[in-house]
Each structure stands twice: as structure tokens, then as C-alpha cells.
C-alpha positions as CSV (number, residue, x, y, z in Angstrom):
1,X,90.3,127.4,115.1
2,X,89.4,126.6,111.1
3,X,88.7,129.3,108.7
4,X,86.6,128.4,106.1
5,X,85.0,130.5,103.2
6,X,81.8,130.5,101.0
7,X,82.5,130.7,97.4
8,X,80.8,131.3,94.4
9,X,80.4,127.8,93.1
10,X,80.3,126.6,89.0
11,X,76.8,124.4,89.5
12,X,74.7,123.3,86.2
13,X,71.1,124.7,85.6
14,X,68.3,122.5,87.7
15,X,67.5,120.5,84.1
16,X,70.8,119.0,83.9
17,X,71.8,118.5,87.1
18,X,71.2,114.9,87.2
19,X,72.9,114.3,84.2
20,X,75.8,116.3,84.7
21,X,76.3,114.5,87.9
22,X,78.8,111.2,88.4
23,X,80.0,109.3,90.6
24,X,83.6,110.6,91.8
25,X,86.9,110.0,89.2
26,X,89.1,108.1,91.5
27,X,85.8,105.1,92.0
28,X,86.1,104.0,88.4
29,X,88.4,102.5,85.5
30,X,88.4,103.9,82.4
31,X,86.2,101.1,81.2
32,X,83.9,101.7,83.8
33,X,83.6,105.5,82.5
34,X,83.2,104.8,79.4
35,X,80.8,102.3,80.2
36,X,78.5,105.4,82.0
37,X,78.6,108.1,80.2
38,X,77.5,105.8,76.9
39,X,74.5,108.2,76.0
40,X,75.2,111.0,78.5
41,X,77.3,114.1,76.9
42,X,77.2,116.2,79.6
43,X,78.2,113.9,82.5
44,X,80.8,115.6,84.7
45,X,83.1,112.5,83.8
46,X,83.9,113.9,80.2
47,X,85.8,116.7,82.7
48,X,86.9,114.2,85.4
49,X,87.5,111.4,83.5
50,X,88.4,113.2,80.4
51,X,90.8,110.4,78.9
52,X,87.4,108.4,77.8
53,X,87.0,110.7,74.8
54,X,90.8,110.5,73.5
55,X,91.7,107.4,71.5
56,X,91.9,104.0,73.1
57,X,95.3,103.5,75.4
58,X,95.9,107.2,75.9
59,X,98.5,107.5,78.8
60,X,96.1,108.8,81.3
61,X,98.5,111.1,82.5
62,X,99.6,113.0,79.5
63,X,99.0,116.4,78.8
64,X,96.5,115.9,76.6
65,X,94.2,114.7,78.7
66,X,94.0,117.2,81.0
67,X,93.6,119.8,78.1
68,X,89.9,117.8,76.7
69,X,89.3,118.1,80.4
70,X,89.8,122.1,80.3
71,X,88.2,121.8,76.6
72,X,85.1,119.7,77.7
73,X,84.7,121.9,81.5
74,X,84.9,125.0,78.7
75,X,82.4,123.7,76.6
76,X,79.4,122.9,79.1
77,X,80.2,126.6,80.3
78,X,79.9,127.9,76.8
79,X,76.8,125.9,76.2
80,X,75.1,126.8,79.4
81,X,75.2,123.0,81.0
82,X,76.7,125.0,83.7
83,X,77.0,128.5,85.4
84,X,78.6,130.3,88.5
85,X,76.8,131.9,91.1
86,X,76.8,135.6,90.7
87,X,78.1,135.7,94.4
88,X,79.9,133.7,97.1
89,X,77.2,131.6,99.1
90,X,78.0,128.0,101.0
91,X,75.4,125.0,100.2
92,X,74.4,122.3,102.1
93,X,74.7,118.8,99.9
94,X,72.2,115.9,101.9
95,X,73.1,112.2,101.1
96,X,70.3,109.6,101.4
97,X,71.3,106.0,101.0
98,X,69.1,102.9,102.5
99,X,67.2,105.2,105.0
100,X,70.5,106.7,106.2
101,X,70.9,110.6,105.5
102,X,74.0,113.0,106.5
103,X,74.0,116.6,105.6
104,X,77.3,118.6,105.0
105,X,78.2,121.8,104.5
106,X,79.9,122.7,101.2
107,X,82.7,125.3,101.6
108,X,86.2,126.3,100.6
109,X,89.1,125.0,103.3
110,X,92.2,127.4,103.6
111,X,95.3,125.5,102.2
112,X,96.9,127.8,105.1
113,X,95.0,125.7,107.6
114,X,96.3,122.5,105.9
115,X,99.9,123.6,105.9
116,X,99.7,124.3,109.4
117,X,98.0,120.9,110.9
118,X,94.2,122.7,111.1
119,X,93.6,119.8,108.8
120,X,94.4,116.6,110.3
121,X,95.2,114.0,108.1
122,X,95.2,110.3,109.0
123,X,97.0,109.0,105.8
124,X,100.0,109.5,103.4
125,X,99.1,110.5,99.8
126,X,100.4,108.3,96.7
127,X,103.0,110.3,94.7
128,X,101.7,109.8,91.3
129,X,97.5,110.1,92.2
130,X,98.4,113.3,93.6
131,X,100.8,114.5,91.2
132,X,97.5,113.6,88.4
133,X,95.0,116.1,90.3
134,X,97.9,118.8,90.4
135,X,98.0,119.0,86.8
136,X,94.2,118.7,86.7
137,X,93.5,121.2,88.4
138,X,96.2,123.2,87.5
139,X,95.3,122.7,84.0
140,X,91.6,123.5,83.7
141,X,91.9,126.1,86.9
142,X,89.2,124.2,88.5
143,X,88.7,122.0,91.5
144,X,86.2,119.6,90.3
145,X,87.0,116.9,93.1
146,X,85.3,117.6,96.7
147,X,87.8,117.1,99.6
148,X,85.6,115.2,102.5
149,X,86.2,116.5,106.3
150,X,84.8,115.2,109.6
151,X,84.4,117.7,112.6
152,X,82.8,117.1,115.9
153,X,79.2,118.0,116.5
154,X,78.5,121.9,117.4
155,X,75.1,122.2,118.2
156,X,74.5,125.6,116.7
157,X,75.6,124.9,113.2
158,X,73.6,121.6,113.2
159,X,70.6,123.5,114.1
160,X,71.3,126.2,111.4
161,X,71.9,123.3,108.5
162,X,68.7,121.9,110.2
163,X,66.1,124.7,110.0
164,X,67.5,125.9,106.4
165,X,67.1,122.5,105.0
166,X,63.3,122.8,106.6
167,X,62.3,125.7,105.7
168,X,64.1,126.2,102.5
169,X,63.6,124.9,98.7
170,X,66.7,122.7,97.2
171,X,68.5,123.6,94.3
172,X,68.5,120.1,93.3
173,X,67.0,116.9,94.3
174,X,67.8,114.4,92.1
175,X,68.4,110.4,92.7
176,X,70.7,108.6,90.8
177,X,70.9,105.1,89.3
178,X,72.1,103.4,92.3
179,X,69.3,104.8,94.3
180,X,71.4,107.4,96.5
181,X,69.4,110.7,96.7
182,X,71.5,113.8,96.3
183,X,70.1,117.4,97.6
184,X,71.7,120.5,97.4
185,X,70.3,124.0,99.2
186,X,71.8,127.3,98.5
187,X,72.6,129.5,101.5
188,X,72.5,133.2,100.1
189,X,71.8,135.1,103.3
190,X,74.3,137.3,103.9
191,X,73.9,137.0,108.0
192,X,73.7,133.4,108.1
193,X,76.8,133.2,106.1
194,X,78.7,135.6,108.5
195,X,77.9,133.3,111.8
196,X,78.2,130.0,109.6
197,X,82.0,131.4,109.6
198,X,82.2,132.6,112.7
199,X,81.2,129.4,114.4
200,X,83.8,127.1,112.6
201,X,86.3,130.3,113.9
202,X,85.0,129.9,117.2
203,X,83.3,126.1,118.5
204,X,86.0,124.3,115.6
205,X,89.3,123.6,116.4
206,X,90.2,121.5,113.7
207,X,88.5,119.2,111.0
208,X,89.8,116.0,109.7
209,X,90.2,114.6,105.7
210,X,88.0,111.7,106.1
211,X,88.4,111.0,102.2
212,X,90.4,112.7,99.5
213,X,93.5,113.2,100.7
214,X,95.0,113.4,97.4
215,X,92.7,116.3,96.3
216,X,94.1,118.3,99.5
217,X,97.4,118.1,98.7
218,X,97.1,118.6,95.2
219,X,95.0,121.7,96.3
220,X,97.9,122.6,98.4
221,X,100.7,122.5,95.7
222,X,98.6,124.0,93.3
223,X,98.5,127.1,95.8
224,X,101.8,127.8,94.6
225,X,101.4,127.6,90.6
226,X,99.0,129.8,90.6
227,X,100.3,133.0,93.1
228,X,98.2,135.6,91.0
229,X,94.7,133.7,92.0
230,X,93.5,134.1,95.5
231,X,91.2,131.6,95.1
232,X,93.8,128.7,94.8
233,X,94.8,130.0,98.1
234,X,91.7,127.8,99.2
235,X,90.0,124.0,98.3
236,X,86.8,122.7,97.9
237,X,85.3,120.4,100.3
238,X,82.3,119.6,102.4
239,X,82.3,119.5,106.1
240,X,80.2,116.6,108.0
241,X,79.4,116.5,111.8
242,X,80.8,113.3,113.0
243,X,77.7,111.8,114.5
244,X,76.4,111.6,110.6
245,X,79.1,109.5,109.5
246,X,79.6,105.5,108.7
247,X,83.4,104.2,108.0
248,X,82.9,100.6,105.6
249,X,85.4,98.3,104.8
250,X,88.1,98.9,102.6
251,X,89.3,95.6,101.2
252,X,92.5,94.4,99.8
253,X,93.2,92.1,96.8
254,X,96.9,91.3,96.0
255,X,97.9,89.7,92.2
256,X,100.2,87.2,93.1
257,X,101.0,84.9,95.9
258,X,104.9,86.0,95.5
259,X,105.7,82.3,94.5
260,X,104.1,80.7,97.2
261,X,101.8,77.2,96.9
262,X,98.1,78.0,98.6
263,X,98.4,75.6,100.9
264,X,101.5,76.9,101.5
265,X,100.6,80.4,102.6
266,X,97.6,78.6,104.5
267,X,100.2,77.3,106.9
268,X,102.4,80.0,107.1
269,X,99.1,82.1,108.6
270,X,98.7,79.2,111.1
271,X,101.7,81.2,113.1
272,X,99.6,84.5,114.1
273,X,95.6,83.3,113.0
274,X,93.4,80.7,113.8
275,X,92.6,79.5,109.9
276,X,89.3,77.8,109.6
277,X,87.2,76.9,105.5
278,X,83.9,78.8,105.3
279,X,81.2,78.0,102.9
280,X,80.2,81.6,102.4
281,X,81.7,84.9,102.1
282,X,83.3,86.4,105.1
283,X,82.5,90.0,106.1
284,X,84.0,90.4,109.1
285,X,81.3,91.1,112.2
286,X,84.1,92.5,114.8
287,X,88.0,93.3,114.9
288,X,90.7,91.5,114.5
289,X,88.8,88.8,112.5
290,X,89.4,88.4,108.6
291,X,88.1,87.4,105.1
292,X,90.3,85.4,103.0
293,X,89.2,84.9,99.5
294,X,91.3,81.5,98.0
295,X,91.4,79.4,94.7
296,X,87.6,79.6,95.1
297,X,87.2,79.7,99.0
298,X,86.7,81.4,101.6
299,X,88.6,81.3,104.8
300,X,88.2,83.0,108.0
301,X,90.9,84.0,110.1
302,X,91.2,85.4,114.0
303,X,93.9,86.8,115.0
304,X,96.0,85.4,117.5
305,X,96.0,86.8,121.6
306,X,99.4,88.5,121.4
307,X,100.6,88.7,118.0
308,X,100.1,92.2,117.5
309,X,100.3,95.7,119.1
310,X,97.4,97.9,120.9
311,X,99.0,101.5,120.3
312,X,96.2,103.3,118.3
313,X,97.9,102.9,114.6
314,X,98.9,98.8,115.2
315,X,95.4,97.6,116.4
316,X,93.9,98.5,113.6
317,X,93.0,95.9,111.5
318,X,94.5,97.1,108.1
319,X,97.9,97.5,110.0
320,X,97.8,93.9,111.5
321,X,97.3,92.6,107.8
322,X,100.1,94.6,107.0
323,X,102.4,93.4,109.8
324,X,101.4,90.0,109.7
325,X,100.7,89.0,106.0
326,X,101.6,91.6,103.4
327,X,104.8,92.2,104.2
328,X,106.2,89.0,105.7
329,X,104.3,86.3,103.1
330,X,103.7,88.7,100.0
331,X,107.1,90.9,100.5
332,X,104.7,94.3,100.3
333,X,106.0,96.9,102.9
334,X,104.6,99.9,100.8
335,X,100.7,99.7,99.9
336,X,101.1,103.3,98.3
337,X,103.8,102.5,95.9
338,X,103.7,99.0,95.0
339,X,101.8,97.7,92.2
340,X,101.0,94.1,93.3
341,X,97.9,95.2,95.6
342,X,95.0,97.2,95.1
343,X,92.1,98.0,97.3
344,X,88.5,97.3,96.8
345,X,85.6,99.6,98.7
346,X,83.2,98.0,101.0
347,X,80.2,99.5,98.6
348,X,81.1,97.1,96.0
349,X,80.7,94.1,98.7
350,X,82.4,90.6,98.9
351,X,81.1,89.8,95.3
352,X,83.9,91.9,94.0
353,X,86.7,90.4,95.5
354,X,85.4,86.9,94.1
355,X,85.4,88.4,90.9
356,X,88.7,89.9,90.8
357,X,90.0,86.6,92.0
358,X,88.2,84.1,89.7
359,X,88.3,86.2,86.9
360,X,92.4,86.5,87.1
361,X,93.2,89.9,87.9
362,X,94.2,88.8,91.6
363,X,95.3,85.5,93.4
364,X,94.0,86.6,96.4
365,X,91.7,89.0,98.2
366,X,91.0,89.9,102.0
367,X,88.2,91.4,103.5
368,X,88.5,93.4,106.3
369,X,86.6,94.9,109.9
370,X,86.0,98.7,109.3
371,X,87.3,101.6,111.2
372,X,85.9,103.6,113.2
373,X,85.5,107.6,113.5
374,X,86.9,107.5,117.1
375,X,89.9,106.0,116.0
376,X,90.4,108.3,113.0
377,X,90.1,111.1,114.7
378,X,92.4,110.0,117.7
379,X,95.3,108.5,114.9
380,X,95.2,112.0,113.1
381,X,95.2,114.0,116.1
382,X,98.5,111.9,117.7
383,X,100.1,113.1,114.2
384,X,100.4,109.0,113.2
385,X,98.8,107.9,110.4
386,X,96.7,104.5,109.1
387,X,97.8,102.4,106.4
388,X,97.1,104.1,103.2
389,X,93.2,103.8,101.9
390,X,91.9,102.1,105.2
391,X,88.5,103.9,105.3
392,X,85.8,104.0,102.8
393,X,82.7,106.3,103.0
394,X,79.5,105.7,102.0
395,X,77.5,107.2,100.0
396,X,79.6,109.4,98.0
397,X,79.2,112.8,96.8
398,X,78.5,113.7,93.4
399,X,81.4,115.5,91.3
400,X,80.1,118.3,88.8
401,X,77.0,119.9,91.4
402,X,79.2,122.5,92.9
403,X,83.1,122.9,91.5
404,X,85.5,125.7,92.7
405,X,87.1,127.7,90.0
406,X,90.0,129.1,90.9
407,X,90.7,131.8,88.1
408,X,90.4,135.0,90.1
């Protein structure tokens, strides 16, 4: 069974909550943060993001930026932008997004319970993302990224997030500029703290990273560079019930076409797909089926009866692109590692991958038929894992409403 913690969270005063608030580090460039924080000094990005207020072309992974990110995180504290609750309490953070809501519940994880498989994880981490939030944390002694974990309904804590959320005032209700509605509750009482915990202890057996892998296992290492703080002994996250949450599509673009001619690459995927012109973009409406952004077209392609396996890990869609495309046509046999593909969330839509492929930056792009949380949760508890970045979440949460510190 899980053990999980409240904590006494660094949050900002009510009247700058929504501008402290950003959208998560690892969804944007650094033109894109620049971009949004042009007339907001206090958004949580100057911290996450910190690199957008050193000198054009900074190595984003040099020690100096991680110090402006302790600088910056120091300053709003000094200047009262933010605060930390005067005693450990857990919150529950609602998402609203198109009529959709999901309420989780905002905790600290044991890295113990990680270490020892309590934490199922469905993916392998990329060496150099995760050795970034090591040193960010490390450096500033905060965890300012929330890990995301799935569980499996219990009926007693939903009812208990339930009636608080009812009867309770929020913290903060604030919507932000792409129309997602954030709201955060503080739960203070001592009691409904104590059976909060000793439910996960007793109806939980595990939980699952549905998103941010790399902030668990940089969570994890930090553990041991900082021995003397109990607190890094534990991580933030937020933990949803599973019947809350919505995989999209996590879509692939790849910068060259490793020397092949279109149409030659057209008829090599003739072997294992069906390949038919479409006049519009492709998202895909059921498995197996693909997008294939072009020179300027879209193409759909089915996969073939027979050309790939059924075990749990091979059906999925990302891993029959992998099998059947990346590494045979494009020589990619490592998505974590190698440089020539990048992945696009489902939130940004098909527009995206047009762009990236008119525009230049790729040669081609693939859309792709989402996971689902059944198979997540029965690929991470077989021990296997997906294909790196195969699931996307939507909406996100907010970085800068709750952070852990861990400097005690």
C-alpha cells in the first residue's frame, strides 16, 4: 500500500495567483516563454523557465541558470508573491476544460515507494531532461514541477474530495488565457488529513506516473544530495482517480527523411499499411490507423492484418510506428536519445504538425490513436514499458500554485 504525506506547500497570496501561474516548463521553448511572460514579472516561469531572463543563447543547462531560478524563487518569497503554509495540509487542485472537470489530490509521494515499484512507471526517462530537473531542484531546494499519478477509484476518498469541494471555499479560482479553469481547496483539518492517509495505506496498492516521469526520478536522485533534508525524502505530485482521466494523442514529427525520395518512403509503407491521399487532416478515429503529414499532404494509413504483435506493449500504436517506420525507413531505434524526432501533444492539434512541416523544422509528421488508461495501467503493472512520451494529458496543471520546498 502507498504512503503519501501532506505538506506545507509554498502557494502565492489569492491576488497573484493567476499571475504567478504558467503553464508547465517542459510544454514550451524558450521563445514560447519569453513570448508569455512579456508583461508578467511574477509568472512562475521566471523560476521554471529561468533561462528567459539571462542573455540570448544561454546554454540552458548551465549553472547559471538554475542559480536566477533560486534568485528569482528567492525574490517572489522576499517580496511576498508567495508564502508557505504555516503547517502541513493536502489541497485538492480541480481542472475544468470544455465541460470536462477532474479533481486531484495534491500530496507529497515517498521516493521510498518509487524505489521500490509502489510507483509504477510505464516509460523510460531521457538522460539529459532528467539530469536538468536534478540540478533544478537540487539548486533552488524546491520542487516546483508536479509529478501526475493515476490510481483506481476508492469510493471513500472520492466522496471526501467531493463533499470538501461542496462545502468548502477555494483558495483560488482562477481561469487562464486558454480558458482552462484551475481551483485549489485547502484541507486543514487535522482528522480528515489522518483518514485521507490512511485510506491510500489501506484501499491503494499502488499509483501510476501518468505524466512526469522525469520529475520522479529527478526527485528520486535528489533524495540522495540532500541526506540532511527529510523533506527530499518525498516529491510533489497530485493523485487522480482513474475514472477522471482522458489519454490524447501524442504525435511524432521527424526532420529528415534519412535520404529517402517521398515517393519513395510512400512505397516502402505499402509493405505493412494500406496508403491512401486525404484532402484533410488525419486524426486518427480508432487503432492501428495513422496520420501522415507529406510535402503538403495528408495520407492515411491502416495497418496491415498481421504485421505486428498483440502482447500489451506491441499493439500499441506508438510501438507499431516504431517497429514498422522509425526504425526500419528513418534508422531511429531510440526516440529518447536521438535528435532527429520530436513529439508534438494532441492539445496543440493537427495544425501543428502542418506547421512544423511547412515551415521547415520537420520533413515529416505522424499523428497518432491515443492510449488508453487500461492499457497504461496494465503495461506498468507487467513491469514493460511504452515507447517514450506516448500519452499526453489534458488539461495540465499549473506550476507555481502549490511547490514543495525541501529545505528542512
Amino acid at each position: 500500500m502507498v504512503s503519501i504525506s501532506p505538506f506545507k506547500a509554498l502557494r502565492p497570496n489569492p491576488q497573484y495567483a493567476r499571475e504567478v501561474a504558467s503553464r508547465p516548463y517542459d510544454v514550451l521553448n524558450v521563445k514560447e516563454a519569453k513570448e508569455e511572460t512579456i508583461g508578467k514579472p511574477y509568472s512562475f516561469l521566471h523560476v521554471t523557465r529561468s533561462e528567459i531572463d539571462l542573455p540570448a543563447g544561454t546554454d540552458v543547462h548551465t549553472p547559471a541558470v538554475y542559480e536566477k531560478a533560486k534568485e528569482n524563487l528567492d525574490a517572489f518569497i522576499g517580496r511576498g508573491i508567495l508564502f508557505q503554509e504555516n503547517k502541513p495540509c493536502y489541497y485538492i487542485y480541480e481542472l475544468e476544460m470544455g465541460g470536462r472537470t477532474q479533481a486531484g489530490l495534491v500530496c507529497c509521494s515517498s521516493v521510498a515507494d518509487y524505489e521500490n515499484g509502489l510507483i509504477k512507471k510505464h516509460e523510460f526517462t531521457r538522460p539529459d531532461k532528467e539530469q536538468d530537473r536534478v540540478d533544478h531542484i537540487h539548486t533552488t531546494h524546491a520542487q516546483t514541477g508536479n509529478v501526475f499519478l493515476a490510481y483506481r477509484d476508492v469510493a471513500d476518498l472520492n466522496d471526501i474530495i467531493d463533499s470538501w469541494k461542496n462545502t468548502k471555499t477555494a483558495v483560488y479560482d482562477i481561469t487562464a488565457e486558454d480558458g482552462i479553469r484551475h481551483t485549489v481547496w485547502i484541507i486543514n483539518d487535522d482528522k480528515v488529513i489522518d483518514r485521507i492517509t490512511e485510506l491510500f495505506k489501506e484501499e491503494v496498492p499502488c499509483t501510476y506516473i501518468a505524466d512526469g516521469h522525469h520529475r520522479a526520478a529527478s526527485a528520486a536522485r535528489v533524495k540522495y544530495l540532500l541526506p540532511d533534508f527529510e523533506e527530499a525524502g518525498h516529491f510533489l505530485c497530485t493523485l487522480f482517480p482513474a475514472s477522471q482521466l482522458k489519454i490524447m494523442d501524442y504525435n511524432r514529427v521527424v526532420k529528415d527523411l534519412n535520404g529517402m525520395q517521398p515517393e519513395e518512403l510512400l512505397q516502402k509503407l505499402e509493405k505493412d499499411f494500406t496508403v491512401a491521399p486525404v484532402d484533410e487532416a488525419l486524426k486518427p478515429e480508432k487503432a492501428h490507423q495513422f496520420g501522415m503529414y507529406l510535402k503538403g499532404r495528408w495520407y492515411k494509413l491502416e495497418s496491415r492484418e498481421g504485421t505486428f504483435a498483440t502482447d500489451p506493449v506491441n499493439i500499441l500504436d506508438v510501438s507499431i510506428l516504431q517497429q514498422n517506420v522509425l526504425a526500419p525507413f528513418f534508422n531511429i531505434h531510440d526516440q529518447r536519445t536521438d535528435s532527429r524526432i520530436d513529439f508534438v501533444g494532441g492539445i496543440r492539434g493537427m495544425k501543428a504538425l502542418e506547421q512544423r512541416v511547412d515551415e521547415g523544422d520537420a520533413a515529416v509528421a505522424f499523428s497518432i490513436y491515443p492510449v488508453s488508461i487500461q492499457q497504461l495501467f496494465d503495461i506498468a503493472d507487467s513491469g514493460n514499458v511504452m515507447p517514450p512520451k506516448s500519452t499526453w494529458f489534458e488539461p495540465k496543471l499549473r506550476d507555481g500554485l502549490l511547490v514543495h520546498l525541501v529545505n528542512e
